[in-house]
N, C-alpha and C positions, 0 to 999 in steps of 0.2 A: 905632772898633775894627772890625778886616774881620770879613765875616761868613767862618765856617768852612766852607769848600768841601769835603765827603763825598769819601772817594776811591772812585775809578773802581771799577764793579760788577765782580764776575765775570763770566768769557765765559758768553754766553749758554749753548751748553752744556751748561755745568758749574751753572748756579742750576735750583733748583726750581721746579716751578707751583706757587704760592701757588694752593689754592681753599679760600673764603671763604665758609661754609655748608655746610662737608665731611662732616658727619653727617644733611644733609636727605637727600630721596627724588631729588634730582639729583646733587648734589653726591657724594652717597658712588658714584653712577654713572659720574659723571668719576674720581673717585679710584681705583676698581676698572680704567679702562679706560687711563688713566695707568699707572698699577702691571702693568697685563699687557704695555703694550708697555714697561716696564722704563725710563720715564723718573721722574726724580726730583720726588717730590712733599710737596707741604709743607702739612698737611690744618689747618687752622684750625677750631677748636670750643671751643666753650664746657667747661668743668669739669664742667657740671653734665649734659651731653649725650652720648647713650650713641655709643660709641664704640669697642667691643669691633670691630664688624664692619672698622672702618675698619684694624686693625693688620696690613699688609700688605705685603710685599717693596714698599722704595722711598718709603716712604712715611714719614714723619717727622709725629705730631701734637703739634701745638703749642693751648697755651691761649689764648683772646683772645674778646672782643667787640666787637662793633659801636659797642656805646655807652662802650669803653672806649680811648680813641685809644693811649696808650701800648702795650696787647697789639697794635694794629695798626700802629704805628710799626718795632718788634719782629718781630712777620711777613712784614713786608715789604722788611726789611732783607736785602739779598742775593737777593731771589725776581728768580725769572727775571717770567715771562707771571703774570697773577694771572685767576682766573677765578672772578668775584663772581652768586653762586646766591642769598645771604641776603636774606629777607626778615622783615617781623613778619606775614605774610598768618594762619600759623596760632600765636597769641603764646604764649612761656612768659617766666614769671616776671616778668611787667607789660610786657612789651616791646610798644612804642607806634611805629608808623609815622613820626612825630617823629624818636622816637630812635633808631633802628634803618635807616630807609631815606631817612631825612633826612639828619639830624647824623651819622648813623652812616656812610654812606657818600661824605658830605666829607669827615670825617675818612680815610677809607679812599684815596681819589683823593690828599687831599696828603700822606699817609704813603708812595703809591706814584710820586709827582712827584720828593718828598725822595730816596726811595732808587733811583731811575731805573731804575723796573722795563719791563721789554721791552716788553709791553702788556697791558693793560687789555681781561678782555672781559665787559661786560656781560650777563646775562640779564635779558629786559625783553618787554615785552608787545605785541599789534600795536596801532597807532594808529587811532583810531576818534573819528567824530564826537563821541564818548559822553566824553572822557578827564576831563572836570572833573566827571562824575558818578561814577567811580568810586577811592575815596581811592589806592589802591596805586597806579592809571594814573597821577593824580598827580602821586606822587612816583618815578615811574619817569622820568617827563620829566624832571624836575628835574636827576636824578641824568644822564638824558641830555647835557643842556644843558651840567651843569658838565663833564663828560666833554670837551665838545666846546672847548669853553674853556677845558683844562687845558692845553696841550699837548702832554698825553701820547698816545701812541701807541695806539687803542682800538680794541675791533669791538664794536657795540651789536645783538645780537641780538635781534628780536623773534619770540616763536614762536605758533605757532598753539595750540590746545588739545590738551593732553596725552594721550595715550591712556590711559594705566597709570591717571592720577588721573582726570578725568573720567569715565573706563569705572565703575572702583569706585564714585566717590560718587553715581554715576547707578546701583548694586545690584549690579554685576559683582562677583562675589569673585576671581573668576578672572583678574582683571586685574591682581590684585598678589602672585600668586604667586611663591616663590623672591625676592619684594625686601624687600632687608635691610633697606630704613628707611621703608618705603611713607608717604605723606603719611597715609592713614585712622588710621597706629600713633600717629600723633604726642598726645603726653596733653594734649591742648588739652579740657576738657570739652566746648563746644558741640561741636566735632567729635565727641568722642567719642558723647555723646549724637545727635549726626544719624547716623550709623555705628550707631548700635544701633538704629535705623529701617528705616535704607534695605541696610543691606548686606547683601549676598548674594541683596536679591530675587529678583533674575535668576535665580539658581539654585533656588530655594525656590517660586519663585511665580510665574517667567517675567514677571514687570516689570520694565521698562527705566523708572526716572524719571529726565524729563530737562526743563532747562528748553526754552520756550516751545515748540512744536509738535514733530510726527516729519518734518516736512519741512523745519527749519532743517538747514543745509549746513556743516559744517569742513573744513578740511584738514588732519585727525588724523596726529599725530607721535607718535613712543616716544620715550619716557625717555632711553631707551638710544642714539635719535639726534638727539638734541635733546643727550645727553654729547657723542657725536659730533662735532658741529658744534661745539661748545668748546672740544672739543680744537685741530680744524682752525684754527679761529679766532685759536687762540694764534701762527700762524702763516703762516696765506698771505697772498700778498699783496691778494688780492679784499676779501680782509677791513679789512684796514689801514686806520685809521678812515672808515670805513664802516655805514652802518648798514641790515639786513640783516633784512625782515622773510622769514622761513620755514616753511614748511607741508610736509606728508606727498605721497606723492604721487598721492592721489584725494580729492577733494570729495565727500565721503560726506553725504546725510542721515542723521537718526536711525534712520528709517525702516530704509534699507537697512544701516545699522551694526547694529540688532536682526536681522534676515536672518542675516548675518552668522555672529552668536554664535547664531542659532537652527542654523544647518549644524553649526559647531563643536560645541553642547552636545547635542546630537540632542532637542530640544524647542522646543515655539513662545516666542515672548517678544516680548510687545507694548508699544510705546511707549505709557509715561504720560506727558503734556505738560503743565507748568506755566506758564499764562500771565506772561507778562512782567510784567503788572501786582501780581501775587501778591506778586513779590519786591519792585517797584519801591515798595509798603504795608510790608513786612517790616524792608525797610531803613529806611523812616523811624522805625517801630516801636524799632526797636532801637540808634536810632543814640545815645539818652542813655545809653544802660546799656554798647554795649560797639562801641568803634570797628571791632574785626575781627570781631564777626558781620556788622554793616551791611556794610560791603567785601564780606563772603562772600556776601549777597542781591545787592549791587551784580554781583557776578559774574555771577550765576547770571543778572541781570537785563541784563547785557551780550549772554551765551550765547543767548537767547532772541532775539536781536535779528537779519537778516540781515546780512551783511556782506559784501565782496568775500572770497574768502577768501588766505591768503598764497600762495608760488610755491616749489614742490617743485624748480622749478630753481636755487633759489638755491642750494637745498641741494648741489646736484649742481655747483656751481662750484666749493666747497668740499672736492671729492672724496667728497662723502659722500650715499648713494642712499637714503635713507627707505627702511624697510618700508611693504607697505598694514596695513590694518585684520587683515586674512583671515591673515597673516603673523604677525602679532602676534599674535593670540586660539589659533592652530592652537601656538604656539610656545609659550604659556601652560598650553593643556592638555598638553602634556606633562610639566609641572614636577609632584612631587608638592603634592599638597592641604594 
């Protein structure tokens, strides 16, 4: 019996970006920045995942999961570019690194092979001596790997560390002002419960806690350009499987990123530094009881470590200029409290 040959997609065009984790703290960032420039988008989330913010000229939500291939076969039918944000990093409703950034996204890659979507772009983490000690690195390779021997047409984004998110869950309140689905909101309990510790220090108490010293180095990116670059991704040719690790465009310590928000907020604020080893105990501590707090020390115990950091010009091949630190924090205070 012949196998049943799919008919030919839509012009490019005329198909939607499929994004896949359209209700997290990125995802709803591409789908807002999609929807401004009035291209057609096709926002994937869960039933059970708030989604009020995400209804917006252009935008189309569709139900689906990761661990459920049918809603992803269904997603992906007719999408133009798909641009995959999901993760189980902060879990609801038992969602496991297995099933979610494993199984979840093969199923995702041959549901987007089957219906021969434009490409494929991964959000993913930078590569580090470190990658078998921290579970989500992982399975970020993996999911690399199979990318890379699908086929399909991909851009594997690797980003430096977040401003918006790392800012807050190091005490910044300030740093997730005006965003609609900030990573600290997410009702994950341990988050919730580390958020009822650490947030807002900065403002309350002028502490910055951060892991491993104030003179560990990033190359701190926004949200907002780190959407950016997803977008562009969906599309240039630089990109075109490729794999593209990207950073802001200053190598800040801690040190000088507290400076920083000490201009912006007109008060001092000094870095509290968590030795590496703190976490690198934490994680073993907790790795029976619950696989995404462990990942979550494993982070922190990554954070802590020097590293090269990524290249602010890749961004810029891309067509797209990173803000600094000072840009971002000064653009924060203006939003209401």
């Amino acid at each position: 019996m012949k196998t049943r040959v799919p008919p030919p997609p839509p012009p490019a065009h005329h198909r939607p970006t499929l994004v896949v984790g359209a209700s997290g703290e990125l995802g709803t960032r591409i789908v807002q920045q999609l929807s401004a420039a009035r291209r057609p988008v096709r926002a994937l989330v869960r039933r059970s995942s708030r989604q009020q913010h995400l209804r917006l000229p252009h935008v189309d939500i569709v139900h689906g999961d990761l661990t459920d291939p049918a809603s992803l076969d269904a997603a992906c039918q007719g999408a133009g570019a798909v641009i995959a944000t999901a993760t189980a990093v902060a879990p609801l409703n038992g969602s496991r690194f297995a099933t979610v950034d494993d199984a979840g996204y093969a199923a995702l890659i041959a549901a987007c092979v089957k219906h021969r979507c434009e490409r494929f772009v991964f959000v993913s983490v930078p590569q580090t001596p470190f990658d078998e000690r921290i579970p989500l690195f992982v399975h970020k390779r993996r999911t690399e790997q199979r990318l890379a021997e699908s086929g399909l047409p991909h851009a594997v984004l690797r980003f430096a560390p977040f401003m918006d998110a790392w800012f807050a869950l190091s005490g910044l309140a300030l740093a997730t002002r005006g965003d609609a689905a900030s990573l600290k909101t997410r009702p994950w309990p341990f988050l919730q419960r580390f958020m009822g510790v650490v947030g807002g220090l900065v403002e309350k108490r002028g502490l910055l806690i951060v892991p491993g010293s104030g003179e560990r180095r990033h190359a701190f990116i926004s949200v907002d350009d780190v959407a950016r670059c997803c977008i562009a991704a969906t599309r240039h040719e630089a990109a075109l499987n490729a794999t593209l690790a990207i950073g802001g465009p200053e190598v800040l310590s801690w040190n000088e990123v507290a400076a920083k928000m000490a201009a912006v907020l007109g008060r001092p604020v000094q870095v509290v530094g968590t030795p590496a080893a703190v976490f690198a105990l934490q994680k073993m501590l907790m790795r029976p009881f619950s696989e995404a707090a462990a990942n979550i020390m494993a982070l922190n115990w990554f954070a802590a470590q020097q590293l090269p950091p990524e290249d602010a010009a890749v961004a810029a091949r891309l067509g797209v200029a990173p803000g600094t630190v000072d840009q971002f924090l000064r653009t924060q205070a203006t939003k209401p409290a």
